[in-house]
MIKEVO-942444 format. One record per residue (C-alpha): x, y, z; residue in three letters. Coordinates in steps of 0.5 Angstrom, whole numbers, padded with zeros to 4 digits, always signed. Layout:
BEGIN
XYZALA...
//
This chain:
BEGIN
-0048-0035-0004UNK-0054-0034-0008UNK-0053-0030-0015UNK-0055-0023-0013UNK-0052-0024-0007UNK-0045-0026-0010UNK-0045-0020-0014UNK-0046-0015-0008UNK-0041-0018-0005UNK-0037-0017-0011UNK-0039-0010-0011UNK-0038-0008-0004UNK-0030-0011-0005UNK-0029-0008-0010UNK-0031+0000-0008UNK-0028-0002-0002UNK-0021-0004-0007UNK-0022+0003-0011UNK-0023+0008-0005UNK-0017+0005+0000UNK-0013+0005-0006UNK-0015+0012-0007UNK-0013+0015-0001UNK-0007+0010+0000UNK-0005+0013-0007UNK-0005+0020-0004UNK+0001+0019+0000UNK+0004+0012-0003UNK+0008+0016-0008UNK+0012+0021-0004UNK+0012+0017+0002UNK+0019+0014+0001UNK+0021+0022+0000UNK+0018+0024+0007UNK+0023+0019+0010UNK+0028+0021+0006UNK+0029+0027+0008UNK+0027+0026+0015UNK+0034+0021+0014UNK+0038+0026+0012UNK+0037+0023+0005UNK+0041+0017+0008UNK+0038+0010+0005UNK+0040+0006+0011UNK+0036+0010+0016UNK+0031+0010+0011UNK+0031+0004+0010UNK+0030+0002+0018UNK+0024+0007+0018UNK+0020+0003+0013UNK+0021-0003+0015UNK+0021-0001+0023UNK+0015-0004+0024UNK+0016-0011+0022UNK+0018-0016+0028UNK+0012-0012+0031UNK+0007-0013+0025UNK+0010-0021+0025UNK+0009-0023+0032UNK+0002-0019+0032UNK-0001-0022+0026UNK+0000-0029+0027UNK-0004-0027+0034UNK-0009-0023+0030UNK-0010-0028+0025UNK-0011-0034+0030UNK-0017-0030+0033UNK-0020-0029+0027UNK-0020-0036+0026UNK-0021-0039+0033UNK-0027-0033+0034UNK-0029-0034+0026UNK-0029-0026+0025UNK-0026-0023+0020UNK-0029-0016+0019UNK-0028-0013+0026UNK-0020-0015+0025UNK-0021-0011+0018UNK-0024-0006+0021UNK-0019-0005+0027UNK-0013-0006+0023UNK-0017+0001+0018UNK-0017+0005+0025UNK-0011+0004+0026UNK-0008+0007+0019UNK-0012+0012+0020UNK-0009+0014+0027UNK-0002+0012+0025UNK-0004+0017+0019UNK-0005+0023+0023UNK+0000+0022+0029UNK+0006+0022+0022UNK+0003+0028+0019UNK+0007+0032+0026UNK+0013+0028+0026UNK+0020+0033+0025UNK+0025+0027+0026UNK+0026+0020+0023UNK+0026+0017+0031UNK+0019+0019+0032UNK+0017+0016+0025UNK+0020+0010+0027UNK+0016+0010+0034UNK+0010+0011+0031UNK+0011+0006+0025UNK+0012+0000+0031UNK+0006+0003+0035UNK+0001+0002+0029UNK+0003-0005+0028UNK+0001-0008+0034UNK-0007-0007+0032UNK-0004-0004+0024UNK-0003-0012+0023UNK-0010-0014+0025UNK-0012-0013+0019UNK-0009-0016+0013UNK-0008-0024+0014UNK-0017-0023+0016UNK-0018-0020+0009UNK-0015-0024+0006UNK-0018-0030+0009UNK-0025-0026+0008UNK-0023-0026+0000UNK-0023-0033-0001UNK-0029-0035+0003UNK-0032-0029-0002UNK-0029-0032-0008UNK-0030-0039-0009UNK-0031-0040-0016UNK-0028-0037-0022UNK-0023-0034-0017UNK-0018-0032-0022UNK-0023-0027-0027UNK-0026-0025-0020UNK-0019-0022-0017UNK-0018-0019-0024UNK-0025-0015-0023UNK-0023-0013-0015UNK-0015-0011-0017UNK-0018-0006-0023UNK-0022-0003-0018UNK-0016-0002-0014UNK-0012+0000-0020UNK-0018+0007-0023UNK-0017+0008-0015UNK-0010+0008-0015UNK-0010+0012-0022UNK-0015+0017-0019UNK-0010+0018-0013UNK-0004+0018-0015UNK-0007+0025-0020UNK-0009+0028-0014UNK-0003+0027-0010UNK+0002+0030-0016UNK-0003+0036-0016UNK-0004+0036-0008UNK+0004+0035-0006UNK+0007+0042-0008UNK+0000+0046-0006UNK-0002+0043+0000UNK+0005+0039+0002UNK+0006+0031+0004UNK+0003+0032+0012UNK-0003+0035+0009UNK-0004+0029+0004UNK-0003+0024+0010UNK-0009+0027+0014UNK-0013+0027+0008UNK-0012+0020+0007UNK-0014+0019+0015UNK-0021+0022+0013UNK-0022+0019+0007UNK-0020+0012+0010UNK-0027+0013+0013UNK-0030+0010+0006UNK-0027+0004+0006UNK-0028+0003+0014UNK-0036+0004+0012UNK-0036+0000+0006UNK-0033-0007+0009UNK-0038-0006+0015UNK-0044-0006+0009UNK-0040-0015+0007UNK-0044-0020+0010UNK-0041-0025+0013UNK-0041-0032+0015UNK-0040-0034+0021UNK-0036-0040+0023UNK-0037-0042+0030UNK-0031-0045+0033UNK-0030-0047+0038UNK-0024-0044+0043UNK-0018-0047+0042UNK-0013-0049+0047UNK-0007-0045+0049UNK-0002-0050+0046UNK-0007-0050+0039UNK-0008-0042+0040UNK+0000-0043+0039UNK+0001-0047+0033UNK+0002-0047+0025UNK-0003-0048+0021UNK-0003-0054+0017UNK+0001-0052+0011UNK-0001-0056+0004UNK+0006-0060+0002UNK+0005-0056-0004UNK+0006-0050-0001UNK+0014-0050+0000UNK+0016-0050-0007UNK+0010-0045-0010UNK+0013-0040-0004UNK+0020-0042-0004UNK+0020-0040-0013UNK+0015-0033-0010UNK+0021-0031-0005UNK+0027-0032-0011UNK+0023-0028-0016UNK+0021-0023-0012UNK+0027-0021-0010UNK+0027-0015-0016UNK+0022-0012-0012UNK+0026-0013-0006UNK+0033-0010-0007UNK+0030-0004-0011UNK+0022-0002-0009UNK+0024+0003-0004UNK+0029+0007-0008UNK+0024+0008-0014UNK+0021+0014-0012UNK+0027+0018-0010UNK+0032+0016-0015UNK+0027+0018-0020UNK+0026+0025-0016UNK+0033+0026-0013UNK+0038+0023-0018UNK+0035+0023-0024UNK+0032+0030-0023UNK+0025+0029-0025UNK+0020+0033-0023UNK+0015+0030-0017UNK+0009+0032-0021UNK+0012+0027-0026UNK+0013+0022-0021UNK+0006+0022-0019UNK+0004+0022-0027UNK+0008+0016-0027UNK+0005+0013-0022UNK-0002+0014-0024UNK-0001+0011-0032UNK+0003+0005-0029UNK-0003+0005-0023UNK-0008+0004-0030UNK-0003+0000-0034UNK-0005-0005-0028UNK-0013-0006-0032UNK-0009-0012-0035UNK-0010-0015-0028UNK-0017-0017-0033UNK-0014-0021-0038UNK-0008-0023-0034UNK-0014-0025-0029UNK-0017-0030-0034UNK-0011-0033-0036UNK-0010-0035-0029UNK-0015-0039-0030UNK-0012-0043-0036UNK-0005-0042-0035UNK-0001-0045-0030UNK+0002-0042-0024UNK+0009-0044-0027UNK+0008-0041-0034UNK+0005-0034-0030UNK+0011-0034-0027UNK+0016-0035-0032UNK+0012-0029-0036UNK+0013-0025-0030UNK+0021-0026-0029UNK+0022-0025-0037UNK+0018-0019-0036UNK+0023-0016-0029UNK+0029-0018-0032UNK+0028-0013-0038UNK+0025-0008-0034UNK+0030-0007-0030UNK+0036-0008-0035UNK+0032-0001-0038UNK+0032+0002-0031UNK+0039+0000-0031UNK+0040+0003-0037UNK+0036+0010-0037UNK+0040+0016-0037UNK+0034+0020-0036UNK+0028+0019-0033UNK+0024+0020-0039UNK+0027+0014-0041UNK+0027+0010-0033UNK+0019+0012-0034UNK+0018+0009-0041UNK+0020+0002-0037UNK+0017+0002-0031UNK+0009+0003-0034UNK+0010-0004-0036UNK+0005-0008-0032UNK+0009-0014-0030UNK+0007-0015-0024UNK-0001-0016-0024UNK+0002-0023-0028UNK+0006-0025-0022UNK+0001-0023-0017UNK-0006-0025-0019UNK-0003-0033-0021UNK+0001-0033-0014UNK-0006-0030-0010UNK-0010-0035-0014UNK-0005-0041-0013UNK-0005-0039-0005UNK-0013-0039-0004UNK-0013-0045-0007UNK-0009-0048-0003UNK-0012-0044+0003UNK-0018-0049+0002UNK-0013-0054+0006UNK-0012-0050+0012UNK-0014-0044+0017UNK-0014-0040+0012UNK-0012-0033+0016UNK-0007-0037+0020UNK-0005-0040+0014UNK-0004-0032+0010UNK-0001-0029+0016UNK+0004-0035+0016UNK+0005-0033+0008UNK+0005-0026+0011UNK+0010-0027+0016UNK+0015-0030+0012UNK+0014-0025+0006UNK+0016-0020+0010UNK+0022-0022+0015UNK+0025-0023+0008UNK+0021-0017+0005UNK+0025-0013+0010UNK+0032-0016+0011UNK+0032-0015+0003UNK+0030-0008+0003UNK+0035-0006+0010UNK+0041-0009+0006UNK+0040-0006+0000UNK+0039+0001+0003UNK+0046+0000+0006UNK+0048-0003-0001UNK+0045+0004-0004UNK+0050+0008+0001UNK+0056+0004+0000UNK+0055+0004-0007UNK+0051+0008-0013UNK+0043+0006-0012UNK+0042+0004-0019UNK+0047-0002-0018UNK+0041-0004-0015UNK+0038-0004-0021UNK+0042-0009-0025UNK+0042-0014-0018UNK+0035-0014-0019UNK+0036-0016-0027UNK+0040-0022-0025UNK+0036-0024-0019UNK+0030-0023-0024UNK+0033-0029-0028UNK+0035-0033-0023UNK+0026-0033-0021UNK+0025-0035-0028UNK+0030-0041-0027UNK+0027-0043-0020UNK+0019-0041-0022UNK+0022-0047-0029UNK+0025-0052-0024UNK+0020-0052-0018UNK+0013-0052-0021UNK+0009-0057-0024UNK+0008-0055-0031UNK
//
């Protein structure tokens, strides 16, 4: 790509980043209540619901992600997997029950999952040089529009109400839908493969294994305890859902260290980013063990650990998507981040029930430690 060329297109991804992330960041906060109380406030039926669409969205990706790299498009996959959101967005602003939520999650999946493993490949075909400040440029966009969204949402939900903001994230998806059509793109002309090649793994880098098997231990955080944030913030520690989108907001903003964390995923190792990361989670949720009130959990969870994990591990896997078919290579990494993403998260929804949910909070401090560990005995210095 030429100079002005490249910039453009760093541009348009980074609009794009900002109003997805706006209009995600108006329903993301409270998304987890809305199930909840569609659950009969039962983390296990709540748990089942946000992680209904998985088997669907692992077969369908690996399918839409080889087409992508068998056709050599990546936009028009993108673009149906935003229309599906958009619809799926608007059939649950009218559900009344957590069996018809569910319905609706696993139907979306099947074009919803076009999308994710061809951006992803698009991305790094973008990104060629410097990827590590360049994905510092594209995630702090996301984070102003993150900030911005998650502001409204606090300010919309108790005036408008949850379905209403689902419908006006459907309307302003529009934006992005538009903007990546705006992305030029390279065509690559392969061939049609055969069934049999249609089929089969990508070819996986041998480096790939212990990057991925020290991502999935030091992650396991996040697992066990992401899905009740919102709601033990909301209905166990009383505090106010105005606050909840506040903090999210401020965390969101916190996310600019994408930047400078950005540049030192340039210098740094994979292996020293994840140790940052791993100490910084298991301070973070020994805090949120430990807070009697949800000012104190709030002073805890504006740290911004998780753009240090995230932008070394996204850097780590387009280098190593150099090396293989690169849509068909996310959605295997996609693939198995979420069946393990989604076991995790259904088994501490039971854990929630059986026991009090911040017990997930002190797991999620030990596995912390044991991904620091891991991160140390797996990855080259």
């Amino acid at each position: 790509m030429s100079s002005s060329s490249d910039k453009r297109t760093i541009a348009l991804l980074s609009w794009y980043n900002l109003t997805s992330s706006f209009a995600g960041n108006l329903v993301a906060p409270f998304l987890s209540i809305f199930f909840y109380q569609l659950a009969g406030n039962k983390f296990f039926q709540t748990s089942i619901a946000s992680q209904s669409s998985v088997i669907v969205s692992v077969v369908m990706g690996l399918f839409w992600a080889r087409l992508s790299d068998v056709k050599g498009h990546r936009k028009r996959y993108i673009q149906l997997g935003i229309l599906t959101g958009i619809l799926s967005s608007i059939a649950l602003s009218f559900v009344d029950n957590i069996e018809t939520a569910i319905l609706v999650q696993v139907l979306g999946a099947f074009t919803g999952s076009a999308s994710g493993a061809a951006f992803s490949a698009l991305m790094a075909e973008k990104l060629r040089d410097q990827r590590g400040a360049r994905l510092g440029i594209y995630n702090a966009a996301g984070v102003i529009g993150g900030f911005t969204g998650s502001i409204v949402s606090g300010l919309l939900y108790n005036t408008l109400g949850f379905r209403w903001l689902l419908r006006l994230n459907a309307l302003l998806s529009i934006i992005p839908l538009s903007l990546i059509s705006l992305i030029d793109e390279e065509q690559n002309n392969s061939n049609k493969a055969s069934l049999k090649g249609f089929l089969s793994l990508p070819r996986i880098p041998r480096r790939f294994w212990k990057l991925y098997l020290a991502r999935i231990i030091l992650t396991l955080p996040g697992a066990f305890s992401g899905g009740i944030f919102a709601i033990y913030f909301v209905k166990f520690l009383a505090g106010p859902p105005e606050a909840w989108s506040v903090l999210i907001a401020v965390t969101t903003l916190f996310g600019l260290a994408s930047i400078p964390y950005g540049r030192l995923a340039d210098r740094l190792s994979t292996r020293k980013m994840f140790t940052m990361a791993g100490l910084g989670w298991t301070l973070l949720y020994l805090g949120y063990y430990l807070s009697p009130n949800y000012l104190w959990f709030s002073v805890f969870f504006v740290i911004p650990v998780w753009p240090a994990f995230w932008l070394a591990y996204s850097k780590a896997l387009m280098d190593l998507s150099d090396e293989s078919e690169r849509a068909t290579f996310y959605a295997f990494e996609g693939t198995l981040s979420t069946i393990f993403g989604s076991l995790v998260g259904i088994f501490a929804g039971y854990l929630a029930d059986q026991f009090a949910p911040r017990t997930l909070f002190l797991l999620s401090a030990l596995a912390a430690v044991a991904g620091t560990v891991a991160a140390n005995l797996l990855l080259e210095k």
